[in-house]
ZAKOL-585310 format. One record per atom (N, C-alpha, C, O, CB): y, x, z. Coordinates in pm, whole numbers, plus 50000, padded with zeros to 5 digits. Each point is the difference from the previous one (the first is absolute). Glycine has a CB too. Layout:
N
YXZ
...
This chain:
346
520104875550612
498775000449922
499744986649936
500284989750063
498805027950089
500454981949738
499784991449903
498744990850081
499025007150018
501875010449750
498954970350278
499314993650076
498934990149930
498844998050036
503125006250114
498834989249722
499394988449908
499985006849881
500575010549972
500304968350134
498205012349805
499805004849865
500414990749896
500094988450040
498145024350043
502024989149798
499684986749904
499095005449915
500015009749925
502164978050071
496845001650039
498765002649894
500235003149854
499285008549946
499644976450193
501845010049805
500055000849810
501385016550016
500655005049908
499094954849958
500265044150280
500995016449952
499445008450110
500725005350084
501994986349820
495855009450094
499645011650083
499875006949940
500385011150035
498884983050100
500085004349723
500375011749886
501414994149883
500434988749976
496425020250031
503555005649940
501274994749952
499284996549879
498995004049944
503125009350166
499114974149861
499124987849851
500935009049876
500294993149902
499434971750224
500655046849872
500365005949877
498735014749966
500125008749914
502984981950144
495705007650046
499545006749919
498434991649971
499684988450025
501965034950057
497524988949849
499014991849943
498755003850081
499715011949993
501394986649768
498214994950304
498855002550022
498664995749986
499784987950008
501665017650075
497335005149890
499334998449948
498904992050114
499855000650122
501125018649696
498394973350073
498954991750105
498495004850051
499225003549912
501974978349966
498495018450221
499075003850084
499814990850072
500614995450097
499765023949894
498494977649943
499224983550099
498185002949994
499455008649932
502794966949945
497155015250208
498415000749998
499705009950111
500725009850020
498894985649716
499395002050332
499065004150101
499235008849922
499244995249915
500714984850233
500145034749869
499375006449978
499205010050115
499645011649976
501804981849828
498395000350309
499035001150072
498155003949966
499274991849943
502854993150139
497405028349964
498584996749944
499314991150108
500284996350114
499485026749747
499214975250051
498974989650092
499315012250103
500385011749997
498814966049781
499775017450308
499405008950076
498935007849881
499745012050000
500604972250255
499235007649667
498495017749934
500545002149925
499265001349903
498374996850100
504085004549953
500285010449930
501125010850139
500855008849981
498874973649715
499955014050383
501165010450105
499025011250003
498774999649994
502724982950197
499395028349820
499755013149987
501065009150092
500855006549940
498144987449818
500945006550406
500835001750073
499745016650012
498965006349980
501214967550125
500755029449922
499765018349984
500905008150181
500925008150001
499564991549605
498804994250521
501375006850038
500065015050013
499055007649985
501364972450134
501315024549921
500195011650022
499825005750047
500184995550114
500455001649844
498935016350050
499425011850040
500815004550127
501035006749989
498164999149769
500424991250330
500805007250178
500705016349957
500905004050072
496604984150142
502275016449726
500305014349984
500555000149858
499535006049904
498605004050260
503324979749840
500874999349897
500655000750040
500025000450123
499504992149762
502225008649988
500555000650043
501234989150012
501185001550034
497525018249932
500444967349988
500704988350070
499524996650107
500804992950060
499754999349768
498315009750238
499475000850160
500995008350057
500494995950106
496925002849867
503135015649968
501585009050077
501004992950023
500654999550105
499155018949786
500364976350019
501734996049987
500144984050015
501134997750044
499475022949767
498714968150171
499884987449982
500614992250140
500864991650024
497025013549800
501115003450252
500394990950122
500755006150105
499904996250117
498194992049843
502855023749991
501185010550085
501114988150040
500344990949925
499465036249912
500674974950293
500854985950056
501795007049900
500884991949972
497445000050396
501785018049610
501315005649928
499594992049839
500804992349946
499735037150214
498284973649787
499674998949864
500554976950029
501044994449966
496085036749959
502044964950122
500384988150021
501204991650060
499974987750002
498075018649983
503175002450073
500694997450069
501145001349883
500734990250004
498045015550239
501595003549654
500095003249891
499984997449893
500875002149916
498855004450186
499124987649884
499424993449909
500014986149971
500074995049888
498965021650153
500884977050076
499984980750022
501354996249896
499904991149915
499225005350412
502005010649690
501154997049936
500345002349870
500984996149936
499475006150250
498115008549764
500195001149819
498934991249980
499994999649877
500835026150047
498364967650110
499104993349907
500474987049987
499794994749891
498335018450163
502664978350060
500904986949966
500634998749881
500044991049916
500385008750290
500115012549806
501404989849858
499145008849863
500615000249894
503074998850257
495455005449853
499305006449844
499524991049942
500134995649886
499185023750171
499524975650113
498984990249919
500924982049985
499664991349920
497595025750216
503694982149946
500494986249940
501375004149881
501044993749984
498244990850288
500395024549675
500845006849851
498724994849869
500334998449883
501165031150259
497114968549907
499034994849946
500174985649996
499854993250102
498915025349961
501604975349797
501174982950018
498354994250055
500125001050122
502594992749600
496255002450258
498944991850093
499975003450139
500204991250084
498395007349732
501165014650221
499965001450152
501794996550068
500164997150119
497435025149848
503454978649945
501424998850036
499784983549992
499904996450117
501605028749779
498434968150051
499664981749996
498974998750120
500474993750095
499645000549611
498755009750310
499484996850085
500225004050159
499534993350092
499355004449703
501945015050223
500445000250141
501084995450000
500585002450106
498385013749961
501954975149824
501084996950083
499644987950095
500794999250094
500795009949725
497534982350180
500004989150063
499135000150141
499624990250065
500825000249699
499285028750275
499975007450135
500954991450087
501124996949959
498445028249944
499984971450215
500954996350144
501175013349994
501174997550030
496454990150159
502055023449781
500765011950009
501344996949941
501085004050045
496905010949944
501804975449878
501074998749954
500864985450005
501114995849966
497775023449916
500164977050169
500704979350019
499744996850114
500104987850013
499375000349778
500235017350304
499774994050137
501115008950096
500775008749958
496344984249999
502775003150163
501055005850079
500325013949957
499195006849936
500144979250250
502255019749862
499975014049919
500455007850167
500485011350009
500534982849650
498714997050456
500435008750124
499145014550020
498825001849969
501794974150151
500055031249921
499255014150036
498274999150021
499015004049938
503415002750196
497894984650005
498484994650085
499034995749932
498815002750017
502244989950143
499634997849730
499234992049911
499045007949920
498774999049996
503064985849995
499075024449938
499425007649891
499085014350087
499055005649947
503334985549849
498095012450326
499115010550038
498734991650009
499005006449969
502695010350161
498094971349903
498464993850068
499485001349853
498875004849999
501554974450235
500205017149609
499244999949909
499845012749930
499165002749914
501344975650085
500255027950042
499595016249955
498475005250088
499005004649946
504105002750025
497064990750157
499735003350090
498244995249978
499205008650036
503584991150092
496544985349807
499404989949972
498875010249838
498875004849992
503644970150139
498495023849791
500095007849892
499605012249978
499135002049915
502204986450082
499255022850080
499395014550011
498334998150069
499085002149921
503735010550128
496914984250066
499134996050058
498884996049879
499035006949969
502634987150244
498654995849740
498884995449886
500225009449909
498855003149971
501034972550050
500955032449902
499675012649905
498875010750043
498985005049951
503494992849992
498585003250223
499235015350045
498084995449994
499055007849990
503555002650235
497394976349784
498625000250049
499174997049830
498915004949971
501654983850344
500085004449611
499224998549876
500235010649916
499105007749969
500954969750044
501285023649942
500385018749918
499575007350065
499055005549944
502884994549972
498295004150199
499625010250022
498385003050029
499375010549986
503034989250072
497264990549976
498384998150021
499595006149883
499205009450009
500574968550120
500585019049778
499275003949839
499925009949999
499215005349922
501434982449949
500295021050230
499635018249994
499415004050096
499055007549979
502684998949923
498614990250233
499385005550099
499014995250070
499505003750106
502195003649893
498094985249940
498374987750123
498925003149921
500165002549880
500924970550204
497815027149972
498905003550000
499364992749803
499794988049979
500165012750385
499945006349567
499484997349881
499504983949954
500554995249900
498885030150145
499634967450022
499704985750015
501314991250031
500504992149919
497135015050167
502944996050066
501584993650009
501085003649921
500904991549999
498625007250202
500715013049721
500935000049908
499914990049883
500904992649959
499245029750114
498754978649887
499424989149853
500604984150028
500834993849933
496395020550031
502244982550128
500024982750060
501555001650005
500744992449936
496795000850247
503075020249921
501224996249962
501544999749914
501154996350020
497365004650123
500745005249758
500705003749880
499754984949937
500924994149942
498675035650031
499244965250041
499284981449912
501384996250076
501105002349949
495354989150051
503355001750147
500834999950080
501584996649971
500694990150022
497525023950052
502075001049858
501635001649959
499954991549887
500934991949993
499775033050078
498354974949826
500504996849873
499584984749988
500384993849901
499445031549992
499304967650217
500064988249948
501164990150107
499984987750010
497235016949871
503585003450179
501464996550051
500664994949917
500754990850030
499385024050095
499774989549762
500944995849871
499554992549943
500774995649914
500055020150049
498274980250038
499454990449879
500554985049960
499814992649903
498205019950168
502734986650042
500844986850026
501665002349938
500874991550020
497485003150228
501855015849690
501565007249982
500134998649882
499555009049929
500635007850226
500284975249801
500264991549857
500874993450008
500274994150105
497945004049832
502745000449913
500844993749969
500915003049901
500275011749974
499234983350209
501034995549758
501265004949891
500845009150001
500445004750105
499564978649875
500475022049867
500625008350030
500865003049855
499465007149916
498824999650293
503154987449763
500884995349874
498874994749948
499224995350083
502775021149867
497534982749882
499314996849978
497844996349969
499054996049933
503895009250077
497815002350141
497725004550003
500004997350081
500884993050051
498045024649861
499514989150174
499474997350139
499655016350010
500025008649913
498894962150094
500775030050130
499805009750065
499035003450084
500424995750107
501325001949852
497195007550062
498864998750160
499605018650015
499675010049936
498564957850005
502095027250192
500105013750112
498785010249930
500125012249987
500594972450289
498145007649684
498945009749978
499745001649850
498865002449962
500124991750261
502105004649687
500275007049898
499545013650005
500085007650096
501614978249878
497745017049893
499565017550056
501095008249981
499985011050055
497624989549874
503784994749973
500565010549957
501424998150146
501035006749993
497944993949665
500814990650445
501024996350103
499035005450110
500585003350104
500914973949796
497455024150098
499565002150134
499955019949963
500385007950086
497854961449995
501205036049762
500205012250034
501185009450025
500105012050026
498194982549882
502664994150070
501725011350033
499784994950126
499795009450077
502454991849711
497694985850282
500255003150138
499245011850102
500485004450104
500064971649849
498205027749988
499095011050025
500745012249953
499795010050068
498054976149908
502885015149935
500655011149971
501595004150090
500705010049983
497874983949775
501644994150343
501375003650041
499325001250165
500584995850100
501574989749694
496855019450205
498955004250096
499735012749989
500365007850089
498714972949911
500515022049931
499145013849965
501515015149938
500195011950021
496814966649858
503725009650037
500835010749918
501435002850089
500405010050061
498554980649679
501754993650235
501015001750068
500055004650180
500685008950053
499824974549735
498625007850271
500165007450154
499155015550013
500385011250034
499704961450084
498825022949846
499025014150073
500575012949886
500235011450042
496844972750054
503065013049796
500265013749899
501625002050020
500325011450035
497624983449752
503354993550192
500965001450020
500955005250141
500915008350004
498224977749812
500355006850279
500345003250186
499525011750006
500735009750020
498934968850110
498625022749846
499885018350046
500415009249916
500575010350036
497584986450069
501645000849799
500925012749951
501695002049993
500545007749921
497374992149948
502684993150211
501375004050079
499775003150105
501015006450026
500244981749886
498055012350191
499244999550109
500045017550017
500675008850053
497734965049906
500365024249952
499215014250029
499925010949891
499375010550015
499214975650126
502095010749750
500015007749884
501165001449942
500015003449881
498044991150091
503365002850110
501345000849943
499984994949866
500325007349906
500245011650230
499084968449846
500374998049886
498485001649858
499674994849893
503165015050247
496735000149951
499405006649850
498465001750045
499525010450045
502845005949854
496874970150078
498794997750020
499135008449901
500354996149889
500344981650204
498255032849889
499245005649890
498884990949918
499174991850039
501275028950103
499774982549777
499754987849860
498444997450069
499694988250021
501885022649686
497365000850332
498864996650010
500164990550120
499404989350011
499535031649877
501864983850191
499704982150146
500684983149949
499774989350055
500965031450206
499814981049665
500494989349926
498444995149919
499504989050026
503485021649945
496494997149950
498884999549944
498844992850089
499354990249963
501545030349911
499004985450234
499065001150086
500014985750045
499024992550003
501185032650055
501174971749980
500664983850062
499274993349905
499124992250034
503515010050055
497675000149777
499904987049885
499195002950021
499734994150105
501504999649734
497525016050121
498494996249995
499014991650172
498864995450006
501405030849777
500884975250337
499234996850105
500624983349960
499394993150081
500315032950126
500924967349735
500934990150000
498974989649911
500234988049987
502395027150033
496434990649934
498774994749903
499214994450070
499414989449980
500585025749873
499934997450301
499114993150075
500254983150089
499414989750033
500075038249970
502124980550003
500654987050107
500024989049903
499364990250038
502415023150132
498844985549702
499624987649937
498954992049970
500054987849992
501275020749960
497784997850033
498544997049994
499564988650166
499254990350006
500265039849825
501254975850270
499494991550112
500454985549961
499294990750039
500865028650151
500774978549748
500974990550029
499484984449878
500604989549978
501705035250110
495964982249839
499624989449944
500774994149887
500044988449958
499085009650246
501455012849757
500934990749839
499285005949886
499045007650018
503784991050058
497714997549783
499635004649855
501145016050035
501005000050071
498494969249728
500125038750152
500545015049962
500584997949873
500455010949967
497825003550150
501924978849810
500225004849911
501275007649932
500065008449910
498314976950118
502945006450075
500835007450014
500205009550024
501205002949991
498994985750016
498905022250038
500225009050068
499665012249912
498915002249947
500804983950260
501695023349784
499575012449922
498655008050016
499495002450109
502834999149900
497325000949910
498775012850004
500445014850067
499335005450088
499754983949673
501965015550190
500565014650053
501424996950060
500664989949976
498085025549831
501724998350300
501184995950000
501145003949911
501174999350040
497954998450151
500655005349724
501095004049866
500174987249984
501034995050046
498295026749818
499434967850049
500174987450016
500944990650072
500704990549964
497515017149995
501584997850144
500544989350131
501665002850003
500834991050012
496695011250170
502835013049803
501485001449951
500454991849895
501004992949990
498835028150070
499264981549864
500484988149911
500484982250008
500954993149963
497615025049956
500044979850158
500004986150010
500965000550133
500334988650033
497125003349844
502885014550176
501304996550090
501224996549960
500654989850019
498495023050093
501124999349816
501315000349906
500444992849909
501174998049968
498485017850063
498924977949901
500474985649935
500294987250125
501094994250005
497195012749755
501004991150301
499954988950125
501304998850072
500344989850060
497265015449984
503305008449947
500935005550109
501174996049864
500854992750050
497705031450162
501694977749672
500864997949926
499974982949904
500954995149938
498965034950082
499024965549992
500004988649899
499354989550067
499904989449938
500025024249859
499584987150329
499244986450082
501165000150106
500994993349969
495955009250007
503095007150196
500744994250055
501334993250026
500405000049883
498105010350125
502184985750041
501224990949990
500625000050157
499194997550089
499714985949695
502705019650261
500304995550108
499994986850039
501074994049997
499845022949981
498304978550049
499724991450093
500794993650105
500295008350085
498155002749857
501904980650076
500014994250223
499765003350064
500775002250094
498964986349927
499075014449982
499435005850107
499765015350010
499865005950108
499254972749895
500845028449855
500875015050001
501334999450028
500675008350061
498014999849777
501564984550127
502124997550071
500145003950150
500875007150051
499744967549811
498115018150209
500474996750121
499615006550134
500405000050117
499774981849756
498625024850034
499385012750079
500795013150006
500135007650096
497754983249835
502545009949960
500795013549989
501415001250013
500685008749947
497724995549922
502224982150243
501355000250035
500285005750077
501225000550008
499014985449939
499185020450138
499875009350106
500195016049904
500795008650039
497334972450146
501315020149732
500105012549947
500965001349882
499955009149917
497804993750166
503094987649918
500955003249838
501145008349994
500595002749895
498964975850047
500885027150217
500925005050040
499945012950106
499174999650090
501444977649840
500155032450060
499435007950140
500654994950102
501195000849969
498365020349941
500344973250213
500295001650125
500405005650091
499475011150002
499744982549935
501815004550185
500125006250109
499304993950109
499484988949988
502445019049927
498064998850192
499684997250114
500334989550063
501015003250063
498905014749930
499814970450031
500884988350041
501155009950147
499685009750068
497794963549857
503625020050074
500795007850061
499595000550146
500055009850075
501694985749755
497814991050197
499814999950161
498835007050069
499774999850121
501254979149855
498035029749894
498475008250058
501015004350136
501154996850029
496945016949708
501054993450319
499985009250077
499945009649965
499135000549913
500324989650186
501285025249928
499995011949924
498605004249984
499505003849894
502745002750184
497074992450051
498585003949985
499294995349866
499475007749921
500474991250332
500144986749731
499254993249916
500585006749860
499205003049911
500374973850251
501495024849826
500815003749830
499225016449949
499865004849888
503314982150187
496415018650068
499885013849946
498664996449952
499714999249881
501785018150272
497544980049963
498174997949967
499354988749966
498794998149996
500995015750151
501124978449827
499514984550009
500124999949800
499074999849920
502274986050404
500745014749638
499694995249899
499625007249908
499344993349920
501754993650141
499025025649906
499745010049869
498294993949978
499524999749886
502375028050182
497534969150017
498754987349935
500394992549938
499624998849884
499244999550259
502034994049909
500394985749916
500475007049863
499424998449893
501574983650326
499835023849797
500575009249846
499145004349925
500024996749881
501625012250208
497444998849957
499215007949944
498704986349910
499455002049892
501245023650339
499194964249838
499114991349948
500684995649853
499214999149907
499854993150347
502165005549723
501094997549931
499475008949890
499704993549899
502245000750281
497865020349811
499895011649934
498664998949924
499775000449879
501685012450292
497764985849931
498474999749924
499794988649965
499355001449896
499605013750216
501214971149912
499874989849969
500964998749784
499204998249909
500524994750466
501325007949598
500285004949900
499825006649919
500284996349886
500304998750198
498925016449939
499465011349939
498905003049969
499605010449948
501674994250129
497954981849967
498804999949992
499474993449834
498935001049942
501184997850355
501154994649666
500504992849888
500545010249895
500895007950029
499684971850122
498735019549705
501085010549909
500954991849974
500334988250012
498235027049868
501944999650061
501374992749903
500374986849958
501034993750021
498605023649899
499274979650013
500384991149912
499864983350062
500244989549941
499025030549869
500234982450338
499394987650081
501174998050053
500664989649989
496915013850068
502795008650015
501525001850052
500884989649971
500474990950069
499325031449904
500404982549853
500704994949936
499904983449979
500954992050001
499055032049926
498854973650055
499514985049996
500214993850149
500204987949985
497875017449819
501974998150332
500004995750062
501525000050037
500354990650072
497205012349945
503445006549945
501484998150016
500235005150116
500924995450067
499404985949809
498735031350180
500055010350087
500595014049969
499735005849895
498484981550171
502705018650039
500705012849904
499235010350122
499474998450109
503594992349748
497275022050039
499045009750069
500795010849958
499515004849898
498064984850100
503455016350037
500885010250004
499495016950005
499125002450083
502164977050029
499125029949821
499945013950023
499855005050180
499335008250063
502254992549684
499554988050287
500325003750190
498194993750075
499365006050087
504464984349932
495744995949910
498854994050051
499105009849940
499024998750072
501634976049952
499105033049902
499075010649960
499715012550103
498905004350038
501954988849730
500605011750269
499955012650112
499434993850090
498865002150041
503055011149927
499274974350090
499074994950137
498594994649987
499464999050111
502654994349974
497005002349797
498934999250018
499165015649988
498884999750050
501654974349876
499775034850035
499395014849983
500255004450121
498965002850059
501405002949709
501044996850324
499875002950118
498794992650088
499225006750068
503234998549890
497454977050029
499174996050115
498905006549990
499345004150096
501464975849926
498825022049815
498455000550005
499325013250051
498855001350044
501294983049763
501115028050171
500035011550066
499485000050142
498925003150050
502865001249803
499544990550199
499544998450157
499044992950049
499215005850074
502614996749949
498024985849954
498354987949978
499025012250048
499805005650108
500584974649619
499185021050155
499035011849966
499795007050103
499084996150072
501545006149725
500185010850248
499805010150093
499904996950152
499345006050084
501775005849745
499704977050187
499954992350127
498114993850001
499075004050070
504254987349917
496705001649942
498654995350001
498825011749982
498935000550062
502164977249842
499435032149988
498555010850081
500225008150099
499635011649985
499464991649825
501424993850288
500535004250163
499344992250056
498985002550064
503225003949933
498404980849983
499134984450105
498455001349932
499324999050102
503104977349915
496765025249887
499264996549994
498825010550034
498784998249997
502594985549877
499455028950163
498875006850095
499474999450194
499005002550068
501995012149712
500494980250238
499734992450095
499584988250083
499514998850112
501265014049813
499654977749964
500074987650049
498504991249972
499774999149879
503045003350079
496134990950133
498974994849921
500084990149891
501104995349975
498085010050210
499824991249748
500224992149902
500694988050004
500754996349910
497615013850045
501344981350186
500644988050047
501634996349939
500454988749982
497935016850241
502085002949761
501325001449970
499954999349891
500804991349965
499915019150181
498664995149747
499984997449869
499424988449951
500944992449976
499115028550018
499244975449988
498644988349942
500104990250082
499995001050122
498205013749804
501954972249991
499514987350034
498874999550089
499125008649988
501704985249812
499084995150309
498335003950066
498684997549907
498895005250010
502094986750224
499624996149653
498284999549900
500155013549962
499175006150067
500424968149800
501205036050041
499625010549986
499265009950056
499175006849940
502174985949990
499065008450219
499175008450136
499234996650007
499195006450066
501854997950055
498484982049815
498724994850064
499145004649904
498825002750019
501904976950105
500065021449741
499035002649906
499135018150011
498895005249987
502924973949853
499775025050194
499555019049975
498625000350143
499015007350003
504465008749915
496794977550145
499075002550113
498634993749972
499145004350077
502824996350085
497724992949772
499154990649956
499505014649908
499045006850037
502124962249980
499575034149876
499085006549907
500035016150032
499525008849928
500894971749884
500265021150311
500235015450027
500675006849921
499535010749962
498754989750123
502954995749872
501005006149902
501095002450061
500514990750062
498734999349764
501355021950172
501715009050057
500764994149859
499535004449895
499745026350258
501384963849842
501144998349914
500885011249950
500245002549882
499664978150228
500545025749995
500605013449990
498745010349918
500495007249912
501224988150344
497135005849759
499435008249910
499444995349813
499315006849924
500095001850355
501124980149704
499584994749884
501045004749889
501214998450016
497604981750110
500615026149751
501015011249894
499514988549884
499394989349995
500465044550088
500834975349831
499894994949879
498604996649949
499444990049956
502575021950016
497665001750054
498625006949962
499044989050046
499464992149923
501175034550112
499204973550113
499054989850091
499794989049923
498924994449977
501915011450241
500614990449732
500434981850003
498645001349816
499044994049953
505244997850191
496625020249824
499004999249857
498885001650046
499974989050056
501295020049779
497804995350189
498675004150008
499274985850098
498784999049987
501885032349993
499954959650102
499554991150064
500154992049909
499164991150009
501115014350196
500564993249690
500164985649899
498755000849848
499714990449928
503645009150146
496145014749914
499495005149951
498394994550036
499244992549939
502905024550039
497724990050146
498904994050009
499554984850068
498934994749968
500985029450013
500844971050096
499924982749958
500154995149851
500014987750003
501085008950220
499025007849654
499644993049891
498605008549968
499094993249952
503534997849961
497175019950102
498795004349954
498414988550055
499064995149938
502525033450071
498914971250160
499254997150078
499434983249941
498864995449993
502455023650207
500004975049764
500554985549936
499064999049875
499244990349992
503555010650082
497215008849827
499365005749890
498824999549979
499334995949905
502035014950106
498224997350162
498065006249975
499844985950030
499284995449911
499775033450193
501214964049962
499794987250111
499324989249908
498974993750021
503335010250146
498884995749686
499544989549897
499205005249872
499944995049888
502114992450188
497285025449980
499095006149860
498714990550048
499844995650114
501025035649828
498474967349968
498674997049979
499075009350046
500095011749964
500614977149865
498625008350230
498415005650055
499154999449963
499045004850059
501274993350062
């Protein structure tokens, strides 16, 4: 694994990138924090330990494919400090810990603690600046901080579950539903919107440009996704036990982690994705699936959900398992109405 960086080739100097600099942070009397509605359906899927377990490994190399967030994590301990096993589990280990409690807070903690800690997350960055070929760069750029919000919302929660739980083939209205709850989650996080599409037709759009003419392989997309550029065997010495139940995880992470990527990222990232990697990802998601609605009539929630999540459904009296499309709409519905009557005049 790639251990050191050189600053002037974390992004490659044959292409061009565009500059994104300035604090676009709002002040406090223009914040307008909106959180999400318990009876959504990123409250379902957000904080599932499969959705995140899954997931941790597509949002690395997307968002440092973003050349500012790719410049600014290369000079992560992750990538210049010790590269021993031990080393890097304590900073993973350091790392998740502070996500689960500030990201994830923004969804599942009590309305007042989500706000502070969404402020929280975003004035983390405010110190994340620096050059970049011929410009500068800062973390709280609006048009750098809303893709990193987007390799949140789109790539893990819309991309992971719907291989997950929808073979592939997520229905346009929960995709919909995501982007419009994704208004709310940005909104915690105290930035300018302006980046941010109005519809999600829009947002196809503004992906598809972002995905073909902004990102770039990176270093630190290099180095995340060395683990996945190839299919794998079983290291020889598993144990038979371990090769049967142990690795088709490890494989299978391989599957969704890629695929979570189109075509054309694929292609930019110098990842191959074969007719044979197609069956075997359609078989997993087959079996995934039916296995999991077996376990999940049995098994309590503990097994599924992060504990802030449990803490949350219990807090607001919400079954995860009973939250539909429908629900997620009609609860997002009326938190803006409510949002609405709140700021009419009397």
């Amino acid at each position: 694994m790639q251990t050191t960086f050189d600053p002037a080739s974390v992004v490659p100097a044959d292409v061009s990138v565009t500059e994104f600099t300035g604090d676009d942070s709002l002040p406090r009397h223009d914040l307008a924090q909106h959180p999400i509605p318990a009876d959504s359906l990123t409250w379902k899927y957000w904080g599932r330990l499969d959705v995140t377990y899954f997931g941790s490994s597509v949002m690395g190399p997307i968002a440092g494919a973003w050349p500012q967030m790719g410049q600014a994590t290369s000079s992560s301990v992750l990538f210049t400090g010790d590269s021993s096993f031990s080393a890097r589990a304590k900073i993973y280990k350091a790392r998740t810990r502070r996500s689960r409690e500030y990201i994830y807070g923004t969804v599942y903690d009590a309305p007042e603690d989500a706000k502070k800690y969404g402020l929280k997350t975003r004035n983390m960055h405010k110190s994340i600046k620096g050059t970049l070929q011929s410009g500068t760069y800062h973390a709280l750029n609006a048009e750098t901080f809303y893709f990193a919000h987007v390799t949140f919302f789109h790539y893990l929660l819309i991309g992971v579950t719907e291989q997950l739980y929808f073979e592939g083939s997520m229905p346009r209205e929960m995709k919909e539903q995501i982007f419009e709850e994704s208004k709310e989650w940005y909104s915690m996080w105290g930035m300018d919107d302006g980046p941010q599409p109005e519809t999600y037709d829009d947002f196809e759009r503004y992906l598809d440009n972002i995905e073909r003419n902004h990102l770039v392989n990176s270093q630190v997309t290099q180095t995340m996704l060395e683990q996945f550029v190839e299919r794998r065997l079983a290291p020889h010495w598993w144990p038979p036990i371990m090769k049967k139940f142990v690795w088709p995880w490890v494989a299978a992470r391989r599957q969704v982690v890629v695929n979570s990527f189109p075509p054309h990222v694929q292609e930019l990232f110098n990842v191959e994705w074969t007719p044979e990697d197609e069956q075997m990802s359609r078989r997993f998601m087959r079996m995934y699936r039916r296995v999991n609605a077996v376990l999940e009539r049995i098994l309590p929630l503990k097994f599924y959900y992060l504990p802030i999540a449990l803490r949350g459904f219990e807090r607001e009296g919400v079954d995860p398992r009973k939250i539909t499309l429908e629900s997620a709409q009609r609860a997002l519905r009326e938190s803006r109405a409510q949002r609405t009557s709140s700021l009419a005049p009397r």
